[in-house]
PQR file with spaces between the fields and no chain letter, atoms N, CA, C, O and H, PARSE charges and radii, in Angstrom:
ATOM       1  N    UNK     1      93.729  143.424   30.061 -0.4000 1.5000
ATOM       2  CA   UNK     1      95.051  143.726   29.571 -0.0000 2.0000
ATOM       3  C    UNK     1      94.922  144.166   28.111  0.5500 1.7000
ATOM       4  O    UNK     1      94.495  143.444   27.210 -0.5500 1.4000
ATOM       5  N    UNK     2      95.310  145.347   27.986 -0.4000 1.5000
ATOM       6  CA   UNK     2      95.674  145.866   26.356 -0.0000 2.0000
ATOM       7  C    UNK     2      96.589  145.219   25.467  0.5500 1.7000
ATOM       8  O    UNK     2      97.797  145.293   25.689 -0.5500 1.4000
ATOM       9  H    UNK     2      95.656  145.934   28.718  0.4000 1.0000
ATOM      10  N    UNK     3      96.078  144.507   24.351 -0.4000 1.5000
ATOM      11  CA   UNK     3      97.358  143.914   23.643 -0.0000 2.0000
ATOM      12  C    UNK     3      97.575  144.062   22.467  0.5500 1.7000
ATOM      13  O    UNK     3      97.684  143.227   21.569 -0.5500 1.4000
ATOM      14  H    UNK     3      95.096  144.446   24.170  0.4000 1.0000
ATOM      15  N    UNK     4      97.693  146.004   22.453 -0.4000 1.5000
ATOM      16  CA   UNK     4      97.577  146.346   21.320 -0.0000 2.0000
ATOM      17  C    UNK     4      99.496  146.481   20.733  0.5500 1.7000
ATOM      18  O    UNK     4     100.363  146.953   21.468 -0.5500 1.4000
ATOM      19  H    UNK     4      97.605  146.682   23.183  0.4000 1.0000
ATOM      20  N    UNK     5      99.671  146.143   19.828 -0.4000 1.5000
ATOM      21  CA   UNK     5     100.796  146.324   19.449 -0.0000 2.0000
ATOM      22  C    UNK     5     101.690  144.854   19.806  0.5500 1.7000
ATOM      23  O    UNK     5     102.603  144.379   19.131 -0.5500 1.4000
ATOM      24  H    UNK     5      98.967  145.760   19.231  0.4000 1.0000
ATOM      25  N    UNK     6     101.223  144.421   20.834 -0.4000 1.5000
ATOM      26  CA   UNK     6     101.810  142.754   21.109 -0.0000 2.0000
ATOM      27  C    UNK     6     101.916  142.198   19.946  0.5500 1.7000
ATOM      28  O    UNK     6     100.959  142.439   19.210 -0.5500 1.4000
ATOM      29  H    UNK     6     100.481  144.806   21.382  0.4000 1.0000
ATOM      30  N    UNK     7     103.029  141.299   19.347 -0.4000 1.5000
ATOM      31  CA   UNK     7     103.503  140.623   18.345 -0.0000 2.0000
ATOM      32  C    UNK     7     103.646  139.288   18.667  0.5500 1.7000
ATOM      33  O    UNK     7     104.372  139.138   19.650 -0.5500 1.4000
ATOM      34  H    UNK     7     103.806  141.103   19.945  0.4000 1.0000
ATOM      35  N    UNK     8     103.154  138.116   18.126 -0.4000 1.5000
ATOM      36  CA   UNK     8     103.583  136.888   18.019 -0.0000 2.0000
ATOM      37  C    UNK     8     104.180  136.808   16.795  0.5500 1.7000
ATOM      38  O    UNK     8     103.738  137.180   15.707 -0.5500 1.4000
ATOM      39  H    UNK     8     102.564  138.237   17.327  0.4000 1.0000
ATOM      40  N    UNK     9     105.797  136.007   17.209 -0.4000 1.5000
ATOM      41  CA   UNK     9     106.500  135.403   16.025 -0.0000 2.0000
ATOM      42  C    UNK     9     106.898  134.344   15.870  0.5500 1.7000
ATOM      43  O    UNK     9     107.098  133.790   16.950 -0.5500 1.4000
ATOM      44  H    UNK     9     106.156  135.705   18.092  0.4000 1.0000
ATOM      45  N    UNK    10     107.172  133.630   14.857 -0.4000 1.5000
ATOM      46  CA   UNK    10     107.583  132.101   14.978 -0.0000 2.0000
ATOM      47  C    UNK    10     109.210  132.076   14.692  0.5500 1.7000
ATOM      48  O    UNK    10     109.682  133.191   14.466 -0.5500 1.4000
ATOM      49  H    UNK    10     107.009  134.080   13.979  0.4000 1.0000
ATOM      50  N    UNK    11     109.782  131.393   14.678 -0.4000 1.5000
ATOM      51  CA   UNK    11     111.722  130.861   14.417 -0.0000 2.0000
ATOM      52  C    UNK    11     111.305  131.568   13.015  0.5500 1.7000
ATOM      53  O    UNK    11     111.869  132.616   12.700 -0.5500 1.4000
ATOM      54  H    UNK    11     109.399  130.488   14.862  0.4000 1.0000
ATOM      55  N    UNK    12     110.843  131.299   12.622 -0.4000 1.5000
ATOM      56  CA   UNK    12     111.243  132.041   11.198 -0.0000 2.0000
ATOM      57  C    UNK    12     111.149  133.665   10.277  0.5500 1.7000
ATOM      58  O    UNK    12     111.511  134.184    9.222 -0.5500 1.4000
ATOM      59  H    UNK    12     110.385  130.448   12.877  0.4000 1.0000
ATOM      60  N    UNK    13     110.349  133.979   11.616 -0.4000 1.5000
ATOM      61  CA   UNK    13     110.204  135.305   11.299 -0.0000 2.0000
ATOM      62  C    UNK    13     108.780  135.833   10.967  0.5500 1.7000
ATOM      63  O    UNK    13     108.667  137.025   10.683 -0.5500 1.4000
ATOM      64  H    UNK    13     110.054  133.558   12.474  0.4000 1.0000
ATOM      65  N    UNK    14     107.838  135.138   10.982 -0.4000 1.5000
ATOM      66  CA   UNK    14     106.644  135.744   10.530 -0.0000 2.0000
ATOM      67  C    UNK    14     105.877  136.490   11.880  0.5500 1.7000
ATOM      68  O    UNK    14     105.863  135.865   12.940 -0.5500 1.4000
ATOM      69  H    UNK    14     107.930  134.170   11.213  0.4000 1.0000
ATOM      70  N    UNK    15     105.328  137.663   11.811 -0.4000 1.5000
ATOM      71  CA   UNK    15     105.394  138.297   13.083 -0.0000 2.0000
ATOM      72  C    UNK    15     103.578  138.440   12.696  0.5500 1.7000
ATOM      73  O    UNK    15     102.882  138.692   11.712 -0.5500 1.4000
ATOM      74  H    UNK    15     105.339  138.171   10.950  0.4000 1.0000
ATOM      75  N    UNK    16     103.439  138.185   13.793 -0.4000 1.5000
ATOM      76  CA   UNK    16     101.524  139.247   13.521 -0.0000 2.0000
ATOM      77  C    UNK    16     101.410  140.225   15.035  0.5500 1.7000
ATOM      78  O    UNK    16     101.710  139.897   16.183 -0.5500 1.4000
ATOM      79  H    UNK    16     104.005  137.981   14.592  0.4000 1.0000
ATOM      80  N    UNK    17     100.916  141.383   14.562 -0.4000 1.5000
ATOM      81  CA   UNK    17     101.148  142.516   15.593 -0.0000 2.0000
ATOM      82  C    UNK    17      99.351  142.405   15.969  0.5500 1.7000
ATOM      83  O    UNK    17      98.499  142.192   15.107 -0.5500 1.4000
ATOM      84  H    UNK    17     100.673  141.649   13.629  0.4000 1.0000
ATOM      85  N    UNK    18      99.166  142.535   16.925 -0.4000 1.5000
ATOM      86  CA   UNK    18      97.714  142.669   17.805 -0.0000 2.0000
ATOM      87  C    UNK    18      97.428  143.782   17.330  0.5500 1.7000
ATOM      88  O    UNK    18      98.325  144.622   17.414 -0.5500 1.4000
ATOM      89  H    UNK    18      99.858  142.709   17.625  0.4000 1.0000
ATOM      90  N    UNK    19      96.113  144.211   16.669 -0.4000 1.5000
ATOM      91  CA   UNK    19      94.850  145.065   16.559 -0.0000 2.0000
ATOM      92  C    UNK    19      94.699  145.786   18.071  0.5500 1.7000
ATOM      93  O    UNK    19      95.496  145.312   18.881 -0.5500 1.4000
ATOM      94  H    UNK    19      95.385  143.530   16.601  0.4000 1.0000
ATOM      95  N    UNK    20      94.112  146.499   18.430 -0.4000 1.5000
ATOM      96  CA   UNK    20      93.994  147.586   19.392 -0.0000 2.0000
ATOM      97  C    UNK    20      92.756  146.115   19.831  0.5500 1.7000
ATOM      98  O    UNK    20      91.779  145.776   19.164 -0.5500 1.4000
ATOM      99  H    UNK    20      93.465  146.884   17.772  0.4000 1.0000
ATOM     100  N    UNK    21      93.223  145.532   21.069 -0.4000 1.5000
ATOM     101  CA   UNK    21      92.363  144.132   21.335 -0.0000 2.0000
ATOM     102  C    UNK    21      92.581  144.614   23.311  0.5500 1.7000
ATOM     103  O    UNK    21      93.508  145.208   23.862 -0.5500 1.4000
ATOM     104  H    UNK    21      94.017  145.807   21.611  0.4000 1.0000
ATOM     105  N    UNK    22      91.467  144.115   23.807 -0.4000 1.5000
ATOM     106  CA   UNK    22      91.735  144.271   25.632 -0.0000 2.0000
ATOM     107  C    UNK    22      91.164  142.573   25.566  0.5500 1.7000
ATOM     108  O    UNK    22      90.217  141.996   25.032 -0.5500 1.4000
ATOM     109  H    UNK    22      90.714  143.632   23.359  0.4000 1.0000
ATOM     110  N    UNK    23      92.341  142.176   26.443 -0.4000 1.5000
ATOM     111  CA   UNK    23      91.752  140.710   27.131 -0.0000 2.0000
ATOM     112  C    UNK    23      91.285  140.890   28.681  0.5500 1.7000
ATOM     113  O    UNK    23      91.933  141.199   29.681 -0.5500 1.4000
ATOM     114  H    UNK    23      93.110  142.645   26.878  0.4000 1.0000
ATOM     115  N    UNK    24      90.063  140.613   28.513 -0.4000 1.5000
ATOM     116  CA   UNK    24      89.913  140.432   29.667 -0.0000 2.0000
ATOM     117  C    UNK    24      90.518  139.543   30.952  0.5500 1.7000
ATOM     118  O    UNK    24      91.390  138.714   30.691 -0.5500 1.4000
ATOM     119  H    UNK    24      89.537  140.362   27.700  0.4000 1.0000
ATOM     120  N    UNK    25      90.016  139.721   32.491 -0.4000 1.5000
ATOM     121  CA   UNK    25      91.223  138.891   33.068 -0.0000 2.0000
ATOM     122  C    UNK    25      90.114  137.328   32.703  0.5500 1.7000
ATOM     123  O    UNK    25      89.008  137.255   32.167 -0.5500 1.4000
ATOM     124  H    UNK    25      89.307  140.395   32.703  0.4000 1.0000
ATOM     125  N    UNK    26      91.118  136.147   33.335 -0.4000 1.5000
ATOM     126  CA   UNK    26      90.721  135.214   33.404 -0.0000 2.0000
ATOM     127  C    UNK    26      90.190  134.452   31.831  0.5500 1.7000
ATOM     128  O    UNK    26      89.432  133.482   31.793 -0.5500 1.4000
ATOM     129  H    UNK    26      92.016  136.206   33.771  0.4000 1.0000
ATOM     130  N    UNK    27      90.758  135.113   30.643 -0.4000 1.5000
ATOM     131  CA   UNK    27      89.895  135.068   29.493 -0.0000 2.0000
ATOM     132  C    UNK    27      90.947  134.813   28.560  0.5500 1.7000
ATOM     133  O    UNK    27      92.094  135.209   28.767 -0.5500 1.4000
ATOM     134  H    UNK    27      91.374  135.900   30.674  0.4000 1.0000
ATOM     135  N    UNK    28      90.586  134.124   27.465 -0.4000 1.5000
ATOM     136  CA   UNK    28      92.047  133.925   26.687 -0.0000 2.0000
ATOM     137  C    UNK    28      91.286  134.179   25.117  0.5500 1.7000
ATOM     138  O    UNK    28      90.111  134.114   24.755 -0.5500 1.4000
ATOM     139  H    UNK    28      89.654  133.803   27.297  0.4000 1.0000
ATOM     140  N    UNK    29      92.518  134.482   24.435 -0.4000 1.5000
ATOM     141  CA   UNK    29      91.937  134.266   23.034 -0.0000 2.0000
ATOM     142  C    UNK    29      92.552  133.695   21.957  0.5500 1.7000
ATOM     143  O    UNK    29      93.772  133.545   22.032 -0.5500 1.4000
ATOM     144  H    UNK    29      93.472  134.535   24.729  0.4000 1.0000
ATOM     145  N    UNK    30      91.860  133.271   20.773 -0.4000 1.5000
ATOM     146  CA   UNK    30      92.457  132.378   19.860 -0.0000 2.0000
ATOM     147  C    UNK    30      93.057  133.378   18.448  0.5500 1.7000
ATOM     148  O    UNK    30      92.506  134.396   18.029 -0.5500 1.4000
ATOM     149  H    UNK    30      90.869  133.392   20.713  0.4000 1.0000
ATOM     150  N    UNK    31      94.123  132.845   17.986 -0.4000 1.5000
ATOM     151  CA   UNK    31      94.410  133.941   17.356 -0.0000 2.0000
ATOM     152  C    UNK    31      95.039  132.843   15.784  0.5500 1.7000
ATOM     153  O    UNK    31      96.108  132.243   15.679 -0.5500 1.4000
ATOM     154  H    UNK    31      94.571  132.019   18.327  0.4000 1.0000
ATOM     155  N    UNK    32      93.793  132.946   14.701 -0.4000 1.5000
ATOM     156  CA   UNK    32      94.192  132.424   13.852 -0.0000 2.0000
ATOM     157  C    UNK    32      94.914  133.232   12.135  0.5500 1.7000
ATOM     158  O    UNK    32      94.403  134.081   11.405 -0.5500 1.4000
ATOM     159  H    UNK    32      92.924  133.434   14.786  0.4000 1.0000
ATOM     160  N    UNK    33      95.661  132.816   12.071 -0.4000 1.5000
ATOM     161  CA   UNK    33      96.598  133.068   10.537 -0.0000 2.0000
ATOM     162  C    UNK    33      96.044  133.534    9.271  0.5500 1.7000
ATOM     163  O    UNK    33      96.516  134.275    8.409 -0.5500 1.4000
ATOM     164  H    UNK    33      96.077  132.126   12.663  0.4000 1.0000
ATOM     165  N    UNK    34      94.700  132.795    9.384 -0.4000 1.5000
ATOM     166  CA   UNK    34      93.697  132.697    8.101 -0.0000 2.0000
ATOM     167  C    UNK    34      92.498  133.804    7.904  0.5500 1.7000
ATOM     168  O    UNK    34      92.376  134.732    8.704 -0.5500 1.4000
ATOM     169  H    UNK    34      94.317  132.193   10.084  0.4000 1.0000
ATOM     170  N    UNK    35      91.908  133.691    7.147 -0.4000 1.5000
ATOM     171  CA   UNK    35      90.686  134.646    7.107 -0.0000 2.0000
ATOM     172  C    UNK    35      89.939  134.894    8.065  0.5500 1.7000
ATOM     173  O    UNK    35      89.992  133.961    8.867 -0.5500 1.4000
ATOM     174  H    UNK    35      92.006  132.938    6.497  0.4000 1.0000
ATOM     175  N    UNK    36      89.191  135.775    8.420 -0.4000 1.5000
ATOM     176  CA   UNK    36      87.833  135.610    9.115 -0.0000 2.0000
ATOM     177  C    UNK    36      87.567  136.822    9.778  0.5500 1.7000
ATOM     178  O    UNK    36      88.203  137.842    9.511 -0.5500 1.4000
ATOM     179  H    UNK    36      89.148  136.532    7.769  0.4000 1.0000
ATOM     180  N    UNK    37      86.514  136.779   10.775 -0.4000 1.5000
ATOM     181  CA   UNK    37      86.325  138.128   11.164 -0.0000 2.0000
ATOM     182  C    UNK    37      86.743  137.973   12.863  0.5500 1.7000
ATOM     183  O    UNK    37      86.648  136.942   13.530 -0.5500 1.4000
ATOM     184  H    UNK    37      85.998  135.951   10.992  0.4000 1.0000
ATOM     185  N    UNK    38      87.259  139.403   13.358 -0.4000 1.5000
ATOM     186  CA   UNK    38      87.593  139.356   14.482 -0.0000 2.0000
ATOM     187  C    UNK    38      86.694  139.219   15.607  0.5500 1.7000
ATOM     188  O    UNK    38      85.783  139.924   15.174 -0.5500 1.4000
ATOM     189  H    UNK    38      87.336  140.241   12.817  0.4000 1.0000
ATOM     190  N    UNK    39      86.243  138.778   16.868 -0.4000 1.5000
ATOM     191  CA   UNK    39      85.682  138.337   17.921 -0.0000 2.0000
ATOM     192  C    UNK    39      86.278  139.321   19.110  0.5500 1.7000
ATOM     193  O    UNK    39      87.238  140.092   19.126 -0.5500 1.4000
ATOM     194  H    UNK    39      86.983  138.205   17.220  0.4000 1.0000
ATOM     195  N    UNK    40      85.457  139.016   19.931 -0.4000 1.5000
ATOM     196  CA   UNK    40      85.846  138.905   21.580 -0.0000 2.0000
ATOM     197  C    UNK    40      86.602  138.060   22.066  0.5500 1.7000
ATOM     198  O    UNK    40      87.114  138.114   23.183 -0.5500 1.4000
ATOM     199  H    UNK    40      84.678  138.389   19.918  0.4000 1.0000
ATOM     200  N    UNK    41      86.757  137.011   21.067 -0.4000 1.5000
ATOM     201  CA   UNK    41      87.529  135.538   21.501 -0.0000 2.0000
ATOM     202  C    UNK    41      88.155  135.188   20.699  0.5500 1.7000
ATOM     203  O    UNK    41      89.026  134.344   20.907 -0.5500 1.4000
ATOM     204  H    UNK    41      86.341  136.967   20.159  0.4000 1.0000
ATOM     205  N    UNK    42      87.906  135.776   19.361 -0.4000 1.5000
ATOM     206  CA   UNK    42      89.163  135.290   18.100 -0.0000 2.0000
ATOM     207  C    UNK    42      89.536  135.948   17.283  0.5500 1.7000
ATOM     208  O    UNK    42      88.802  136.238   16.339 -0.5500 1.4000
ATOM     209  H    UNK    42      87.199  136.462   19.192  0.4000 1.0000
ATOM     210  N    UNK    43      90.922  136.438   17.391 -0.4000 1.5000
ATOM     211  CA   UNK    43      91.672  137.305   16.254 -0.0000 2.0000
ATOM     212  C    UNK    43      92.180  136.896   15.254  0.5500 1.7000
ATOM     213  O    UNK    43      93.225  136.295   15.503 -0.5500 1.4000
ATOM     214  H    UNK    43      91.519  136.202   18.158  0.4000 1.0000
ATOM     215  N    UNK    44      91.815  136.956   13.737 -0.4000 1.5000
ATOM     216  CA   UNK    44      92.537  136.471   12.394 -0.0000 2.0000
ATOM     217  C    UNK    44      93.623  137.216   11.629  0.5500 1.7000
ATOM     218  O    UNK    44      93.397  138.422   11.724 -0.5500 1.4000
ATOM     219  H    UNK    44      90.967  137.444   13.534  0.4000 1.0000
ATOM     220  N    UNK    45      94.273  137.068   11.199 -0.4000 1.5000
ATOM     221  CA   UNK    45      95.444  137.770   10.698 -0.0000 2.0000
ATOM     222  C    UNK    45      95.381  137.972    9.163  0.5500 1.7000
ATOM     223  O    UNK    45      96.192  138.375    8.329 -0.5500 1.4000
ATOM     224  H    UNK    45      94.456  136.088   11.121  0.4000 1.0000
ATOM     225  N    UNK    46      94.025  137.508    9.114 -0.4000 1.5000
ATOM     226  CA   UNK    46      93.661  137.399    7.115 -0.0000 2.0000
ATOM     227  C    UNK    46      94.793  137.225    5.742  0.5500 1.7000
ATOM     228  O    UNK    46      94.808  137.747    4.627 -0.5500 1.4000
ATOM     229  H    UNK    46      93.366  137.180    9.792  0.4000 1.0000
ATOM     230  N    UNK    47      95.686  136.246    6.418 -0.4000 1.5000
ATOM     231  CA   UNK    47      96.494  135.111    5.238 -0.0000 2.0000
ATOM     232  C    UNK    47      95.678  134.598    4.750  0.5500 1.7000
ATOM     233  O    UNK    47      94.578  134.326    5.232 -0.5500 1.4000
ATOM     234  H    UNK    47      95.673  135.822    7.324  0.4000 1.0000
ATOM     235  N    UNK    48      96.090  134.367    3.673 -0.4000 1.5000
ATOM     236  CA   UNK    48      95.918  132.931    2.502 -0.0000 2.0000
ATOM     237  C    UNK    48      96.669  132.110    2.603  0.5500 1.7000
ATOM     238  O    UNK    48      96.363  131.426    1.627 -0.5500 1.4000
ATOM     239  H    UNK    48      96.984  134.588    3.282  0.4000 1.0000
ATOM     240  N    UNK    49      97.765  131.437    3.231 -0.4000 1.5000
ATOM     241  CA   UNK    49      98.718  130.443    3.126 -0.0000 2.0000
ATOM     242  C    UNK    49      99.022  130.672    4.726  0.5500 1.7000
ATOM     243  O    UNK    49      98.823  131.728    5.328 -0.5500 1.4000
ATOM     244  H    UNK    49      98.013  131.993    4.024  0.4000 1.0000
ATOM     245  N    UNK    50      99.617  129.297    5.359 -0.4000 1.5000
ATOM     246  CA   UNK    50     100.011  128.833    6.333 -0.0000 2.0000
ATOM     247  C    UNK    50     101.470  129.239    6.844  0.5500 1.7000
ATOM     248  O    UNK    50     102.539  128.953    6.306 -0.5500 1.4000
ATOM     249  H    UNK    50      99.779  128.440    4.870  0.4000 1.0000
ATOM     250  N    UNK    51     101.295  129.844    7.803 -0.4000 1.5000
ATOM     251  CA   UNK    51     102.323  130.669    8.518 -0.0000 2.0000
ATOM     252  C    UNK    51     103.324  130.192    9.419  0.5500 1.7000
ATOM     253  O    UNK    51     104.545  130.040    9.407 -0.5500 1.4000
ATOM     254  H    UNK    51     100.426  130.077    8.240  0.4000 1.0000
ATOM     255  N    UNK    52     102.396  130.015   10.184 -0.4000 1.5000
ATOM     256  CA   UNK    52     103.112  129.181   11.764 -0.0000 2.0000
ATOM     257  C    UNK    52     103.689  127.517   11.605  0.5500 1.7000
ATOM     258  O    UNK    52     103.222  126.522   11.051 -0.5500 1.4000
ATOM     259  H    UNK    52     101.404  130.138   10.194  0.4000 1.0000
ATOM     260  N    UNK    53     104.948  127.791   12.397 -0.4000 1.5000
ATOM     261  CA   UNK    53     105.050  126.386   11.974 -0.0000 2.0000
ATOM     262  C    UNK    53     104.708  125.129   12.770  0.5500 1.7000
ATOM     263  O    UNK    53     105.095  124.921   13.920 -0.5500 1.4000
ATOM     264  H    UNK    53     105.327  128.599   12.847  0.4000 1.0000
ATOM     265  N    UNK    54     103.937  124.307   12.039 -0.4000 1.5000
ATOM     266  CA   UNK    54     103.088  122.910   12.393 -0.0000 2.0000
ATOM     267  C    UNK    54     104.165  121.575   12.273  0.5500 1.7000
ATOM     268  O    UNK    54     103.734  120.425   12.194 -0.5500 1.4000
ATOM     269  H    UNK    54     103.622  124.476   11.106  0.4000 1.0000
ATOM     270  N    UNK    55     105.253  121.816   12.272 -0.4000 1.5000
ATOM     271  CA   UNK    55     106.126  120.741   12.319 -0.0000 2.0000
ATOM     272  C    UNK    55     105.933  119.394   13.599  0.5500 1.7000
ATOM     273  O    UNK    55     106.719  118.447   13.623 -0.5500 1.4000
ATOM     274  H    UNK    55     105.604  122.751   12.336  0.4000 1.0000
C-alpha cells in the first residue's frame, strides 16, 4: 500500500504527511515525531519537541 501523502493528526492539530513510503502487506510501521533517519520500518518526522499527545 502507497502511503504517500497519508496524514496523521492529533485533536490538536499537528498533522505529519507520509514521505512517498509503500507498506508492505502484512507489515506495519513505526512512525516517530523526533529525529532520525527513515527505515523500511520507521518513519521520523524530524521535531525537536513533543507533538502527539501522551496524556
Amino acid at each position: 500500500m502507497h502511503l504517500e501523502k497519508w496524514v496523521l493528526r492529533d485533536k490538536n492539530g499537528f498533522k505529519n504527511r507520509f514521505p512517498r513510503f509503500t507498506l508492505g502487506a502484512g507489515k506495519s510501521v513505526t512512525v516517530r515525531s523526533g529525529q532520525g533517519s527513515d527505515t523500511s520500518t520507521t518513519l521520523s518526522w524530524g521535531r525537536s519537541w513533543y507533538v502527539w499527545n501522551n496524556t
